[in-house]
Each structure stands twice: as C-alpha cells, then as structure tokens.
C-alpha positions as CSV (number, residue, x, y, z in Angstrom):
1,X,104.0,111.5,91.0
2,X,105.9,110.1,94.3
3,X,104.5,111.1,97.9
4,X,106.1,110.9,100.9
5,X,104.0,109.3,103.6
6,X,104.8,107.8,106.7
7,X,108.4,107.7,106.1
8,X,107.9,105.6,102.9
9,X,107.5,107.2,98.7
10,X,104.7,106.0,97.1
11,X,104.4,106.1,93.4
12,X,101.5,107.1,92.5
13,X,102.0,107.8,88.4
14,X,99.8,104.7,88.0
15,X,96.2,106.3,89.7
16,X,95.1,108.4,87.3
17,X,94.7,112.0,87.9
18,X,93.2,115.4,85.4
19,X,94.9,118.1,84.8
20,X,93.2,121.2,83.5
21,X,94.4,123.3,81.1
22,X,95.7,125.9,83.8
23,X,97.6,123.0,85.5
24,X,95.7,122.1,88.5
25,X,94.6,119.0,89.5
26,X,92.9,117.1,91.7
27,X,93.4,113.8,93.5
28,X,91.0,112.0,95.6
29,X,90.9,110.3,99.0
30,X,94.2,112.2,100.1
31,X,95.3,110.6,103.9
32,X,94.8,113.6,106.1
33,X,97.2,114.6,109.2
34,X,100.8,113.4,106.7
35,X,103.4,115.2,105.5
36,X,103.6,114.8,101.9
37,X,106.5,115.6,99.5
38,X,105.6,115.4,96.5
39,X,107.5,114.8,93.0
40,X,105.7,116.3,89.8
41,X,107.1,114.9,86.5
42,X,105.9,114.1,82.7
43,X,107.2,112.6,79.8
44,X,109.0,115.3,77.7
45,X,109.4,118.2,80.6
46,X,111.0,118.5,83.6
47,X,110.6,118.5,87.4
48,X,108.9,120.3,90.3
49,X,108.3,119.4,93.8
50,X,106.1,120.8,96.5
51,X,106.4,120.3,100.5
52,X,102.8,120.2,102.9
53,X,103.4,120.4,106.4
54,X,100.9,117.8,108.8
55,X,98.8,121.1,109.4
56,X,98.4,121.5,106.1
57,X,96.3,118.5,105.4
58,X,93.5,118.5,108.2
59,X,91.0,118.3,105.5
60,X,90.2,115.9,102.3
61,X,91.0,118.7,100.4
62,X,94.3,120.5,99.8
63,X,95.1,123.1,98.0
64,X,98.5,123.2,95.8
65,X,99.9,125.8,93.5
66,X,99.8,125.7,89.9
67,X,103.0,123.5,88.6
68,X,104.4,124.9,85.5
69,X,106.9,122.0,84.3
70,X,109.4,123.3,81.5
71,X,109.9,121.4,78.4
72,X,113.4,119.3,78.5
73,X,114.2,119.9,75.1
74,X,117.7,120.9,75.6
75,X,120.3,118.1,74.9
76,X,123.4,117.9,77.1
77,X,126.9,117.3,75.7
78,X,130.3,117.8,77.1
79,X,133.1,115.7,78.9
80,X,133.4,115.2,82.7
C-alpha cells in the first residue's frame, strides 16, 4: 500500500496490516488533517485505489470501503 502525504508516497507494504475475511482493514496511528491517496495491491490480483479529502481525516479513525481486488490470472499476448 502507497499513501500520498504531504506531497510525498510512502510505501507502506512493509507495516503490517489484517484484513478480515470481508476485506476491511485497519491501520493504526493514521496522521490526521492529510490527504491521502491510496494504492491497494497484492500478490496475484490486481489494483484499486481510493481518494480521502483533508476533511475526511479529522479523526484517528477513518472509514474506507470494502476493496474487492480481482484475481490477475489473465495472460496478455499480442504485438504492439
């Protein structure tokens, strides 16, 4: 996971975060007052990506929707 703070990504795919089995998640100790653009990936599946606004995260706590990544199973082929 990447987040945008202060003009600057920060990978964060290092600091362990759970996942429950309905996809949400939780992450601790979240800077408040920032915009944040965040980059959800994992091994095997794809991409999603969600956008907070500065007056979206006023508290410690935010509150995302669900991410549902599809698997990337799919092989690509073909000339340019």
């Amino acid at each position: 996971m990447h987040i945008l703070v202060g003009g600057y990504f920060k990978d964060l795919s290092s600091v362990p975060s759970k996942v429950d089995e309905r996809g949400s998640w939780a992450f601790p100790a979240w800077p408040q007052g920032c915009y944040y653009d965040l980059k959800i990936s994992a091994p095997g599946y794809g991409q999603d990506a969600a956008y907070l606004m500065q007056d979206q995260t006023g508290t410690n706590r935010l509150a995302l929707p669900r991410f549902l990544l599809k698997r990337a199973n799919l092989r690509l082929a073909g000339i340019v």
